[in-house]
N, C-alpha and C positions, 0 to 999 in steps of 0.2 A: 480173754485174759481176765483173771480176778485179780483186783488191784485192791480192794478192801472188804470184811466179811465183820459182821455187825451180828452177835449172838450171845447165846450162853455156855459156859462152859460145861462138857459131860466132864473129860477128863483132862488133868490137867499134871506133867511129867515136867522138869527144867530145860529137857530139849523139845518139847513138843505139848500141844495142844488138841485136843479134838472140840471143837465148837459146833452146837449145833445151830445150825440157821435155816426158820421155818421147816425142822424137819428132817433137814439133811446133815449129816454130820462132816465134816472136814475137818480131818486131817494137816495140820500146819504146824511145821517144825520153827524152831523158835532159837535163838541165842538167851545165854545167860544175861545176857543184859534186859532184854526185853520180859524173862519170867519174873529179873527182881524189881523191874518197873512197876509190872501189872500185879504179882504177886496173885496169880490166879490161883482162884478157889473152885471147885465143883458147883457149880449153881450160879455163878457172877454173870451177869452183863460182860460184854466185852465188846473194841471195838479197835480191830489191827489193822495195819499195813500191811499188805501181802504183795507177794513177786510169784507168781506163776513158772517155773523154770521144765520143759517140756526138750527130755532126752528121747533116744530112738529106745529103750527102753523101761522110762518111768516117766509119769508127769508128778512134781513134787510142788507142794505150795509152803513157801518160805512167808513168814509174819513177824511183825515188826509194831515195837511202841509206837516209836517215833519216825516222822519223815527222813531227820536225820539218818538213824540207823537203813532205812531202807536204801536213800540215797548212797552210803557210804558203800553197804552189800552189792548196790547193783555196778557202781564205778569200781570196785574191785575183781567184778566178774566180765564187765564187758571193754576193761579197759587195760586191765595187764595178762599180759599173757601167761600161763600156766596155770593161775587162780580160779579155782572152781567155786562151788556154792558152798562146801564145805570146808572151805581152809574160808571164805569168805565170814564163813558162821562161824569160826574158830578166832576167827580178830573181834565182830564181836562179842563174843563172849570171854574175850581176854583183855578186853580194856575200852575204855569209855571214849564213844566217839572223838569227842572233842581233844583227850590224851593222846590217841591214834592220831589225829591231824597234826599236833606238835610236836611226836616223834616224828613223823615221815616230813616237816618243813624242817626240825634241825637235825634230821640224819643220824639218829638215836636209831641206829642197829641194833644195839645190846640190848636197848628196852624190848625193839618187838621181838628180839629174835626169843624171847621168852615165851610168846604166844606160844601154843599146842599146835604144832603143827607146820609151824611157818619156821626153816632153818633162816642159817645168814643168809644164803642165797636168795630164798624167797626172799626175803627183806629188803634185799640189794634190789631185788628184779623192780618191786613194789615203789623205791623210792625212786628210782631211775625213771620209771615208766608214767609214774603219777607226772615227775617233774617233765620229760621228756615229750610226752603225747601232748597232752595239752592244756599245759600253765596252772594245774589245779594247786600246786605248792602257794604258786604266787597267789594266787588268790584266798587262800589257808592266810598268808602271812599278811597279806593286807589288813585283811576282816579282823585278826587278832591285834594290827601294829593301829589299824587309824578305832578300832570298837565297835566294826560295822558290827551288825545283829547277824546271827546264825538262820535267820530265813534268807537278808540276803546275799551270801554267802552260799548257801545251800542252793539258790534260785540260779547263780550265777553261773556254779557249776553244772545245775542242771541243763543250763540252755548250752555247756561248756561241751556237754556228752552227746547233746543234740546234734552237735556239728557247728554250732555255732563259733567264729571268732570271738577272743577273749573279748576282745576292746569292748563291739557291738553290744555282748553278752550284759559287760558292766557297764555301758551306757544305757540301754534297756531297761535294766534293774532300776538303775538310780531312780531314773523318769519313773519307774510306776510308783517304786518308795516314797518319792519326792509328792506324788499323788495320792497315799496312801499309807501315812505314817504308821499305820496300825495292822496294814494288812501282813498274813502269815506267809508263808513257803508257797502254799496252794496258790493264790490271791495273786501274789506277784509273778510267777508264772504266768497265769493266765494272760495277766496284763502287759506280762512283755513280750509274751510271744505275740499279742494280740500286736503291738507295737512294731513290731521286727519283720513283722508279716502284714503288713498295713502298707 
């Protein structure tokens, strides 16, 4: 699995990127969010997030600024059903992480249903299934009501997608926060699962 690709840019389109790394070029499709991030040039350094996503006829590598966006792409593909990679790269590139979590905790249908791609339906399926499967709303509206930080929040979920119980999840997180005021999304991860699994 390619989880990050560290290069330079050959070519560079608003949906996609070709980066070469030592040589080899790759291919990685990209949201609008993450071109006006990087704002890639032909010749740049670069250095993405990527999700490897392997159909019975393509392997396609999807890339990302931010943890965040990656995190949000892969909880939208592995956790409601109907949403594919592409209506995934269609949320975002229709609104800004953080915008997307506060329509889907207060139920702002009319804002996503503007997304490209995503009807009421998908909307309805999206906020039902986030809240329903498992607790990612509440943990959207915590982080936003008490000013947790968006790693742990991001970390929490992560360990959310893992299979983890919420509670465990944000017990976990604190501890290693609580151990490491400064550490990022990666960091804290590490440290709770290292905790969770101890």
């Amino acid at each position: 699995m390619i989880a990050r690709l560290r290069g330079r840019i050959l070519e560079s389109l608003p949906n996609r990127l070709v980066i070469d790394v030592n040589g080899v070029g790759y291919l990685v499709s990209i949201p609008l969010s993450t071109y006006d991030k990087l704002n890639p040039q032909e010749g740049d350094k670069v250095d993405i997030h990527t999700h490897m996503h392997v159909r019975e006829t393509a392997h396609t590598l999807y890339g990302f600024a931010s943890d965040e966006e990656k995190e949000l792409f892969l909880l939208l593909i592995d956790r409601v059903s109907g949403i594919g990679p592409a209506i995934a790269m269609a949320v975002l590139s229709g609104m800004p992480v953080d915008h997307f979590k506060a329509c889907v905790v207060n139920n702002e249908v009319a804002a996503l249903s503007k997304i490209k791609g995503l009807g009421k339906k998908g909307v309805e399926r999206i906020i039902l299934e986030l809240k329903d499967k498992i607790g990612v709303t509440e943990s959207w509206k915590n982080a936003s009501a008490e000013g947790v930080s968006s790693a742990v929040s991001d970390t929490e979920l992560a360990l959310i997608s893992l299979g983890y119980k919420q509670v465990e999840a944000r017990k976990a997180v604190k501890a290693a926060a609580d151990a490491d005021k400064n550490a990022d999304t990666d960091d804290l991860l590490r440290a709770a699962l290292r905790m969770l699994n101890s």
